[in-house]
N, C-alpha and C positions, 0 to 999 in steps of 0.2 A: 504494500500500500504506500502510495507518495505520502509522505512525513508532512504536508502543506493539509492532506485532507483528514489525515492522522490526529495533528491539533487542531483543527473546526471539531471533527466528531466530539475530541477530550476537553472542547472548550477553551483550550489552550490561545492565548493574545497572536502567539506569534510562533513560528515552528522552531525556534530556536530554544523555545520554553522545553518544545517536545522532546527536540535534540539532547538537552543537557540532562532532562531525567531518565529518558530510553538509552541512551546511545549504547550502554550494555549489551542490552537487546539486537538492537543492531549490529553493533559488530559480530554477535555471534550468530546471526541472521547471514552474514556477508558471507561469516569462514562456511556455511555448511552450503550456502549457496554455492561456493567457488568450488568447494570438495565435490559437490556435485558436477558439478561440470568439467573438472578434472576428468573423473570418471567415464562420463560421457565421450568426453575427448580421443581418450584412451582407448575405449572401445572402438569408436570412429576412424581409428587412425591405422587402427592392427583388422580391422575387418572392410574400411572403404575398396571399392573399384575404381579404376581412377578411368573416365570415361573416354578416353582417348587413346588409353593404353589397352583398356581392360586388363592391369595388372595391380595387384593390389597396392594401394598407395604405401601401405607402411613400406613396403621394399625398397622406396624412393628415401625412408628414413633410417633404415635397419629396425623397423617395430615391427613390422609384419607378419602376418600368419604365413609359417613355411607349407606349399601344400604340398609339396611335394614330401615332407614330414607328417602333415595327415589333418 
């Protein structure tokens, strides 16, 4: 949720009010966001096709799934 609609809902003057008593919140909203998309990444990167090669993109990075390993 944008932090500006955040404090209207909490009644908060100004989102800065919202900032100084959440931010805890937030940051660890950030890290589990990022770790998720790590994740994602990760997968992404060892199973893409790369559409021009049709080979899989990790190979272009050394991440790749070897297929000829299985």
């Amino acid at each position: 949720m944008d932090v500006r609609m955040l404090a209207e809902r909490l009644g908060h003057a100004d989102a800065s009010i919202t900032l100084k008593v959440y931010s805890h919140v937030l940051d660890g909203q950030c890290r589990r966001s990022a770790q998720s998309l790590d994740s994602l990444l990760e997968v992404a990167e060892r199973t893409a096709i790369h559409p021009a090669t049709g080979k899989n993109v990790g190979e272009f990075l050394g991440t790749g799934v070897d297929e000829k390993a299985g």
